[in-house]
C-alpha positions as CSV (number, residue, x, y, z in Angstrom):
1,X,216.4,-175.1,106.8
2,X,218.4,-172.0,107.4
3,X,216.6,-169.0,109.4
4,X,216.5,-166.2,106.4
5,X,218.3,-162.9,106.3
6,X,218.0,-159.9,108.9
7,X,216.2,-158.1,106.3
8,X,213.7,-160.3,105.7
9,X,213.3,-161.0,109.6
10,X,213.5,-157.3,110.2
11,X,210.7,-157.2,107.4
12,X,208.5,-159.2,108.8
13,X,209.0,-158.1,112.3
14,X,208.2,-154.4,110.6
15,X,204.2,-156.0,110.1
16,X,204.0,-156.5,113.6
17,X,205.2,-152.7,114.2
18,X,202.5,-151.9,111.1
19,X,199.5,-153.7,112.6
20,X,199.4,-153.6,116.3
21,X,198.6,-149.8,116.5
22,X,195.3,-151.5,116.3
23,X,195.6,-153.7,119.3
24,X,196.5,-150.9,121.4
25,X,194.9,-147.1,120.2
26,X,191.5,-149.5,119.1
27,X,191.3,-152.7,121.3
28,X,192.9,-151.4,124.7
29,X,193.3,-147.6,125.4
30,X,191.7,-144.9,123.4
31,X,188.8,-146.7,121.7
32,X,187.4,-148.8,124.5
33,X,187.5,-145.7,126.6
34,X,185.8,-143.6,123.5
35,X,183.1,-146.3,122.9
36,X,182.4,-146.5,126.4
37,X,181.8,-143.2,126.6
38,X,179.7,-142.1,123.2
39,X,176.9,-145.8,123.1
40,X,174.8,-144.2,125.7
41,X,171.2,-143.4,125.0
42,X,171.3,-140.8,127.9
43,X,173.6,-140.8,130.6
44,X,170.8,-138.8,132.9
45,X,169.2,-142.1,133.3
46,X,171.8,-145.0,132.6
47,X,175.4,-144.4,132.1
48,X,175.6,-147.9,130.5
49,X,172.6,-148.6,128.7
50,X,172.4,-148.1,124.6
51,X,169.8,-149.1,122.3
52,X,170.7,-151.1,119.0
53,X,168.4,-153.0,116.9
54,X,165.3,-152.5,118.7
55,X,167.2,-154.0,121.7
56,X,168.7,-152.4,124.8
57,X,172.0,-153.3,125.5
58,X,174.9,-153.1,128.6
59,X,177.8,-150.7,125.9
60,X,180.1,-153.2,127.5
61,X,178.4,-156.3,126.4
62,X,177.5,-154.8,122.8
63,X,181.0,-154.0,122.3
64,X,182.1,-157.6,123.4
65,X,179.2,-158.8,121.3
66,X,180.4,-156.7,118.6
67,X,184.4,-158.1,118.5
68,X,183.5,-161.6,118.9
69,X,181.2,-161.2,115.6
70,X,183.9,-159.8,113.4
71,X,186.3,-162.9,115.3
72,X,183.7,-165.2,114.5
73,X,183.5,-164.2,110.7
74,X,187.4,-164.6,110.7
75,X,187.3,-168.0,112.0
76,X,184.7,-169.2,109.5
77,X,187.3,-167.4,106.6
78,X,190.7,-167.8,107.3
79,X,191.2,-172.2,106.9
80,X,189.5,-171.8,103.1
81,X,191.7,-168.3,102.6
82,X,194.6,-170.0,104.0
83,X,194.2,-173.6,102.0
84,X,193.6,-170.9,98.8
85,X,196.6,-169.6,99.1
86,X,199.1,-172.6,100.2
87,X,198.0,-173.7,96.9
88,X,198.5,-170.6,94.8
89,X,201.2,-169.9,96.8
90,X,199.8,-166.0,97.1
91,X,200.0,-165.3,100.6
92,X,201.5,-161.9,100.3
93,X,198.2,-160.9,98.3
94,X,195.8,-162.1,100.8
95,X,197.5,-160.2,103.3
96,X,197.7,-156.8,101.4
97,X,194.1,-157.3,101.0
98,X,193.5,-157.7,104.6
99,X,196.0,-155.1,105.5
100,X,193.9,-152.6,103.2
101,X,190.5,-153.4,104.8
102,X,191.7,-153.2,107.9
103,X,193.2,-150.1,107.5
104,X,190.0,-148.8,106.3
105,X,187.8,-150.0,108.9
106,X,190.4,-148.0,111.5
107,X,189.9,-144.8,109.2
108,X,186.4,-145.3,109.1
109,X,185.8,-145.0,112.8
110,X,186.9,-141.1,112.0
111,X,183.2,-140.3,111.5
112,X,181.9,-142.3,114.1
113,X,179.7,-139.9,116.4
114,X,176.8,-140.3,118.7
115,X,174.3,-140.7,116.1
116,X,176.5,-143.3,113.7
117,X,176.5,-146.0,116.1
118,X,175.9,-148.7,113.0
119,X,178.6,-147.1,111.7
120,X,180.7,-147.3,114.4
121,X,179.9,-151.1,115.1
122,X,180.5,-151.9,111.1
123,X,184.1,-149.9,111.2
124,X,184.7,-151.9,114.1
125,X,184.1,-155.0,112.8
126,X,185.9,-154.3,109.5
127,X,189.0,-153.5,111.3
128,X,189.1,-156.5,113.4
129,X,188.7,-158.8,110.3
130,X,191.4,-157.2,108.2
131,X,193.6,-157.8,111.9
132,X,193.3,-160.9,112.6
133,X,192.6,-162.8,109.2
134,X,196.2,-160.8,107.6
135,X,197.6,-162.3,110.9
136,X,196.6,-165.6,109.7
137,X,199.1,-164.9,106.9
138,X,201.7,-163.3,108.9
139,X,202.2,-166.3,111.4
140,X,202.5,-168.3,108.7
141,X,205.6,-167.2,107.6
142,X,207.4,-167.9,110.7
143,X,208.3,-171.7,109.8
144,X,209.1,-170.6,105.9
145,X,212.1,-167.8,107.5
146,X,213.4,-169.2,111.2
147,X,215.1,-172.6,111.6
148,X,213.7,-174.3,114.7
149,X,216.4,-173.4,117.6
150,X,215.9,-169.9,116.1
151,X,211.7,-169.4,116.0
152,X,211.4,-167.9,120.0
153,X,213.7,-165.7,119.1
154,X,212.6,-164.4,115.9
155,X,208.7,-164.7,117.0
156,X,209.5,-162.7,120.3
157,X,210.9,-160.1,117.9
158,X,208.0,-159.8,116.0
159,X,206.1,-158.8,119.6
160,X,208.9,-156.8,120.6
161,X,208.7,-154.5,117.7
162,X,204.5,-154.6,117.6
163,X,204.9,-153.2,121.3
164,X,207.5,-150.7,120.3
165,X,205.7,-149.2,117.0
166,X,202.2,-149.3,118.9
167,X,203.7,-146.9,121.9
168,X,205.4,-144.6,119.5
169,X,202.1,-143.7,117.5
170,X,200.0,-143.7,121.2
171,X,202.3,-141.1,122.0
172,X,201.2,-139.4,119.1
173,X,197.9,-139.7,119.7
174,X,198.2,-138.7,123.4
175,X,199.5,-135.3,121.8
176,X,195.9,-134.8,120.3
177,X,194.0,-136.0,122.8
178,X,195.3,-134.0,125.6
179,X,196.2,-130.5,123.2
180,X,192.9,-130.8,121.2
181,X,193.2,-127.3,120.6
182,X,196.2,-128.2,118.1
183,X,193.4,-129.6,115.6
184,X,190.4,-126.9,116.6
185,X,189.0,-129.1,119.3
186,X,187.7,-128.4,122.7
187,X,187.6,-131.2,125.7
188,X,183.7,-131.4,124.4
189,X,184.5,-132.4,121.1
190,X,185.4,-135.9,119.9
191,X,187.9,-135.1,116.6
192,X,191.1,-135.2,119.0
193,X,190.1,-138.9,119.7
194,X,188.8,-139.3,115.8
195,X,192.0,-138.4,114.6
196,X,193.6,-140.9,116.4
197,X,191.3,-143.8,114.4
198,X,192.6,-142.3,111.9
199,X,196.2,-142.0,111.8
200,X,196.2,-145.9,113.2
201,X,194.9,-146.8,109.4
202,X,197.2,-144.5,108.2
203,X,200.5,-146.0,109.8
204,X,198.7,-149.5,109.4
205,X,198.8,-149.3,105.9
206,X,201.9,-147.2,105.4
207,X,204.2,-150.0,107.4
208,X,202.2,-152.6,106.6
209,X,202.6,-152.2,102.7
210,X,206.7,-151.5,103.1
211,X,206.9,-154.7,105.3
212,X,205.3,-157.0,102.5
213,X,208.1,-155.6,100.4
214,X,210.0,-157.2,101.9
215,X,208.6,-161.2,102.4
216,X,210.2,-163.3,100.7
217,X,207.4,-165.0,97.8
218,X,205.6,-168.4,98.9
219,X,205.8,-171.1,96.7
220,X,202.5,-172.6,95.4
221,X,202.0,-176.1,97.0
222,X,199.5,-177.3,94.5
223,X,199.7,-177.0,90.7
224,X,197.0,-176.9,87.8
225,X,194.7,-174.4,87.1
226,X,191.6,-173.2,89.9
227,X,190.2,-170.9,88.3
228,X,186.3,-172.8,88.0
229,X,187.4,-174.7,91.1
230,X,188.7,-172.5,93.3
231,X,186.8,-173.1,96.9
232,X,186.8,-176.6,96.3
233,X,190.1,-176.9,95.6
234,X,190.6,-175.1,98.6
235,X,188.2,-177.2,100.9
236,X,190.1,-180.3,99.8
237,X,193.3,-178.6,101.0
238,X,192.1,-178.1,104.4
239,X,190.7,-181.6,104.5
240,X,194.2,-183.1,103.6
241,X,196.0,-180.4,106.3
242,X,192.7,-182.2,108.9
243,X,194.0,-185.6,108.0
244,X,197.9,-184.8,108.6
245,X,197.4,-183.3,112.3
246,X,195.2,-186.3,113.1
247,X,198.7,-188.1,113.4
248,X,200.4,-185.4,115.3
249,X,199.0,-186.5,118.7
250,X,200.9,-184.0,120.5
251,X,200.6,-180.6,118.5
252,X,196.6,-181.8,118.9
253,X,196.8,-182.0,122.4
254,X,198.7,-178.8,122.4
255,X,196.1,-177.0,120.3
256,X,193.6,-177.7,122.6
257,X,195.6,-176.7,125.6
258,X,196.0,-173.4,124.0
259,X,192.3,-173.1,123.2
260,X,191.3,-173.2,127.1
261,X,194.6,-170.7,127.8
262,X,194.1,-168.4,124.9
263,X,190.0,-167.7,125.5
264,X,191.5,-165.9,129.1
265,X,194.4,-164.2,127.6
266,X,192.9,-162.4,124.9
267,X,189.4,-161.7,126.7
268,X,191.5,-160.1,129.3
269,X,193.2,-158.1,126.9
270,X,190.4,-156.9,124.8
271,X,188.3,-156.1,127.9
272,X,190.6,-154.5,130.1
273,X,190.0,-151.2,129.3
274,X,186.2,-151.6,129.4
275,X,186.6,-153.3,132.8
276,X,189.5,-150.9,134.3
277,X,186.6,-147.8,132.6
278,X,183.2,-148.9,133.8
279,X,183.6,-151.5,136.6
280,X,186.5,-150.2,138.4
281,X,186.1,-146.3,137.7
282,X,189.7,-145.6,136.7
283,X,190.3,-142.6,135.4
284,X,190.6,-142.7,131.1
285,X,194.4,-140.8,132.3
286,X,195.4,-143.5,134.4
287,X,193.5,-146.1,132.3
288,X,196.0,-145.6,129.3
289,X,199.0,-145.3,131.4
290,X,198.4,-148.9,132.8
291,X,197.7,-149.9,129.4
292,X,200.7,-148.4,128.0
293,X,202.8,-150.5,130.8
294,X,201.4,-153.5,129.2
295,X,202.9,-152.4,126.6
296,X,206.6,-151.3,127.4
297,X,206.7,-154.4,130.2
298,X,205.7,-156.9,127.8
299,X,208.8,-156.4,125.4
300,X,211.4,-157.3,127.7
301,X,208.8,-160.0,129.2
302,X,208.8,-161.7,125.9
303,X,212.7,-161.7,125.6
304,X,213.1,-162.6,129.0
305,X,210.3,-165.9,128.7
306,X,212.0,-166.7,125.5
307,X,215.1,-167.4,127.4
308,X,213.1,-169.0,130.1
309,X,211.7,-171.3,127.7
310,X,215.4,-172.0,126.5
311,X,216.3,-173.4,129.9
312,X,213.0,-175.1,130.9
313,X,211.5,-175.9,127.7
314,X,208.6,-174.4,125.7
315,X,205.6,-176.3,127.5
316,X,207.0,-176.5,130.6
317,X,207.1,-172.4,130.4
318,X,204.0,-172.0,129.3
319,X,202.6,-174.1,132.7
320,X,204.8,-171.4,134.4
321,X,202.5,-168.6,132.9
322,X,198.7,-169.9,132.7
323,X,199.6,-170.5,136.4
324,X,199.9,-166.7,136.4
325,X,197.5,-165.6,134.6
326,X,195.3,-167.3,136.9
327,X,196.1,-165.6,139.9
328,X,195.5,-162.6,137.8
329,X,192.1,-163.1,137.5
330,X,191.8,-163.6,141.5
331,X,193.3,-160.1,141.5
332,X,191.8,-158.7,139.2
333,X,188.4,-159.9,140.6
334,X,189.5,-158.0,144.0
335,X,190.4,-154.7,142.6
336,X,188.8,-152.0,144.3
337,X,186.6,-149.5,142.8
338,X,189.2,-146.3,142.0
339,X,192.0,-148.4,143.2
340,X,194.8,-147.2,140.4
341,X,197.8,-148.3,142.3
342,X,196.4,-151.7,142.7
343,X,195.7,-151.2,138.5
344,X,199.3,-150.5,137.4
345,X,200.4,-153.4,139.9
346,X,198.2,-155.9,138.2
347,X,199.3,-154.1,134.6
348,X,202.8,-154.7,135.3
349,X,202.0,-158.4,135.8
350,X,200.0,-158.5,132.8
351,X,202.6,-157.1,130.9
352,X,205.3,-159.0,131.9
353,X,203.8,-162.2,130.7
354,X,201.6,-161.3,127.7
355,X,203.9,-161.0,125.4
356,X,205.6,-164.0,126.4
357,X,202.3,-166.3,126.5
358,X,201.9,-165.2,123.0
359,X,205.1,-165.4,121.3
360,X,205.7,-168.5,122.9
361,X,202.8,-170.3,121.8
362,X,203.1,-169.1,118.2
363,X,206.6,-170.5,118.2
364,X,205.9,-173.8,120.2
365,X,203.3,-174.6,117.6
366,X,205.5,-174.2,114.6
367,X,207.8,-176.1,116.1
368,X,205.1,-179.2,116.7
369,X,204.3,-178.4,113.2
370,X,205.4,-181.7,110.8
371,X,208.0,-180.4,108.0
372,X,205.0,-179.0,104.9
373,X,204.9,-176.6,102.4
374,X,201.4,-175.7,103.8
375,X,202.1,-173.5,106.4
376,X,199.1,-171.4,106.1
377,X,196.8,-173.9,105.7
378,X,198.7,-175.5,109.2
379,X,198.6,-171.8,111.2
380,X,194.8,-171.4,110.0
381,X,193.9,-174.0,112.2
382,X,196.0,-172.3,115.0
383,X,193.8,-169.1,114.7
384,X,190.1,-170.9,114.1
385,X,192.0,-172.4,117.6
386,X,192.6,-169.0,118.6
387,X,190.0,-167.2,117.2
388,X,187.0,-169.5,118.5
389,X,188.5,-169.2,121.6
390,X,188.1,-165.5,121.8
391,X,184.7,-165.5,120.7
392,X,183.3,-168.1,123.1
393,X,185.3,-165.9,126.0
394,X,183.8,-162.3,124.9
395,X,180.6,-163.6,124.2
396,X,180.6,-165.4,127.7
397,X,182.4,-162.4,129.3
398,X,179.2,-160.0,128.2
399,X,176.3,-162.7,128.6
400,X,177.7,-163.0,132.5
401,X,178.3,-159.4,133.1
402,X,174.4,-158.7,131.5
403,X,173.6,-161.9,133.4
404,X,174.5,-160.9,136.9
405,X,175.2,-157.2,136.8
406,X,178.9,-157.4,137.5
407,X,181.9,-157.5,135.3
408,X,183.6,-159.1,138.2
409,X,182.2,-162.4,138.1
410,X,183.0,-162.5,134.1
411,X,186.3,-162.0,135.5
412,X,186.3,-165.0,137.9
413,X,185.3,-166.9,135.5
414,X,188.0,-166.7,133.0
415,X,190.4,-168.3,135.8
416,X,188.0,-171.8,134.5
417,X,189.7,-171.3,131.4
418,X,193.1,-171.0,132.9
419,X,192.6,-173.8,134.7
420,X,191.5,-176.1,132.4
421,X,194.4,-175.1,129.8
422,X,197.1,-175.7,132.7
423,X,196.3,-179.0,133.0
424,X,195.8,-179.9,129.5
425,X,199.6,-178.9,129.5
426,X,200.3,-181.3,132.0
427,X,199.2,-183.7,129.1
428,X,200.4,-182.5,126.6
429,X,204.1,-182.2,128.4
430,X,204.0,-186.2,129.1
431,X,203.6,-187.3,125.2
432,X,206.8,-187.5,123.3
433,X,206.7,-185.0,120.0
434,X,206.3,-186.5,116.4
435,X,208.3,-183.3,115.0
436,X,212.0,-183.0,115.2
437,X,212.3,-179.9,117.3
438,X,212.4,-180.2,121.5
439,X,209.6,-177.7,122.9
């Protein structure tokens, strides 16, 4: 097939721009640091401990708690939503749905205060599903617009303009958040951060709607009418899309590579501003700096390992990185309390090969992918992949951290996962592919 039109790859590059104001102003800089800072029952005694439920709780661990719920949720939704709309061939409205919610939960977290903590958590987990279940949708398009040789390319374009949208409205934010008189606030009020929440479901929504736009429409894969027989229509879709990667012995063994590798990487990044906040003591100034880092390194990190992975191969660069990200961890682990310049060192590594871990595996596994019209229903399985990943590692990260005390040793521990999903690529690098493109 031929790889679609700039606009249309411009378009749906421009939902990466929409949505990943989220994954940095919410996940990584100024909500972690926010939340870290208002879920204390009173900072006199404990400047950790908050009460939810009936039950005391680390604000670390009930914030990790609180992601891998609204990840779990998304994992139990996305292979029926995604087997749904393969059939109906209505993608595009599954994702403005998302987008919408999403956008909601981020506006939501505008009245988020001391006393609206069950607000705060509920926002929190609204926003995550309408993030990651719309990405469900969004991946899925990358096999229906890029010819093989052309998918790194065009995924690690989709990263490069997420990083490049997200910086430009932190910028913004950082205008509030450090001028809070612009807006009638004081440096002991909260609505300079608020506003920030706010203007992320703003932009969300605003991009995120003139990206769709653009999409080209999904044909429906099925025919007949499902209007009394809708779920189990869709069930027997997923059941069918089960039976077809049974046969793909390599993109299997791939998949559960990237399960090991992908519970570090995205624990790391949706606890390193908790981490970098409470465990290491970094100022929330320097703390956003090294996040934003993350962000500028990682865009010419994702061109750069697409290349790489042009000259080595796809698996074979992926090896490169877990092996990486595992002496991360080991750093990591060894940061010393108030040690910045030792943060932004380990940021710029970070950086450098996040975005390239991510776009890489996105585009390795369409390429695995067996020629089908249901592309959803195939990347659905990729995020359960991903997203049971991510819950079993931020549920482990805050059961060890309440466990022993230390953040640390959650850290240490994620290096298991590296570990495990290098050599798993080892494997999967020895079995010749069923699909027609080289990775």
């Amino acid at each position: 097939m031929p790889t679609a039109s700039r606009k249309v790859i411009n378009g749906w590059a421009l939902y990466d721009w929409a949505n990943s104001v989220y994954n940095l102003v919410i996940t990584s800089t100024i909500f972690p640091a926010y939340f870290e800072a208002i879920a204390v029952d009173d900072r006199t005694i404990s400047k950790t401990q908050v009460t939810f439920l009936g039950r005391t709780f680390e604000n670390s661990a009930l914030y990790n708690y609180t992601i891998a719920a609204g990840l779990f949720i998304v994992a139990l939704l996305s292979p029926i939503l995604s087997a749904i709309a393969d059939y109906k061939g209505n993608k595009k409205s599954f994702m403005r749905f998302f987008l919408t919610l999403g956008s909601l939960g981020c506006s939501g977290l505008f009245l988020f205060e001391r006393d609206a903590l069950g607000w705060g958590l509920a926002c929190m987990v609204l926003a995550c599903i309408g993030f990651w279940a719309s990405w469900v949708f969004y991946n899925s398009y990358l096999p229906e617009i890029a010819a093989p040789e052309d998918r790194d390319r065009v995924s690690a374009r989709g990263y490069a303009f997420g990083y490049v949208g997200s910086v430009l409205l932190q910028l913004v934010c950082f205008v509030f958040v450090f001028n809070p008189g612009l807006i009638g606030g004081t440096d002991d009020t909260t609505i300079q951060y608020r506003i920030c929440f706010l203007l992320v479901g703003i932009w969300w929504f605003g991009f995120g709607s003139l990206a769709l736009a653009r999409f080209p429409a999904s044909k429906p894969a099925g025919q007949g009418d499902l209007k009394h027989h809708l779920l189990a229509k869709g069930y027997s879709e997923l059941k069918k899309v089960w039976h077809q990667l049974k046969g793909q012995h390599k993109l299997r063994r791939f998949l559960s590579a990237f399960f090991c590798y992908n519970m570090g990487v995205q624990t790391v990044f949706l606890v390193a501003t908790i981490y970098g906040k409470s465990e290491l003591e970094i100022p929330t100034t320097n703390l956003i700096a090294a996040i934003l880092i993350i962000q500028l390194i990682a865009i010419p990190g994702a061109y750069t390992i697409s290349w790489v992975s042009s000259k080595l191969g796809n698996i074979r660069t992926l090896m490169l990185l877990v092996a990486m990200w595992s002496v991360g961890c080991i750093v990591g682990y060894n940061l010393p309390v108030g040690g910045v310049n030792e943060f932004y060192g380990l940021a710029i590594i970070i950086g450098f090969i996040m975005g390239g871990i991510q776009s890489l595996s996105r585009s390795t596994y369409s390429k695995l992918m067996p020629a089908t019209s249901d592309t959803a229903s195939y990347f659905s399985f990729y995020d359960v992949t991903e997203k049971i990943a991510t819950v079993i590692g931020m549920f482990g990260f805050g059961y060890i951290t309440e466990l022993t005390g230390s953040q640390r040793n959650s850290v240490l521990a994620l290096m298991v996962f590296f570990v495990i999903g290098f050599f798993l690529l080892i494997y999967t690098d020895r079995m010749k592919s069923e699909s027609h493109a080289t990775v």
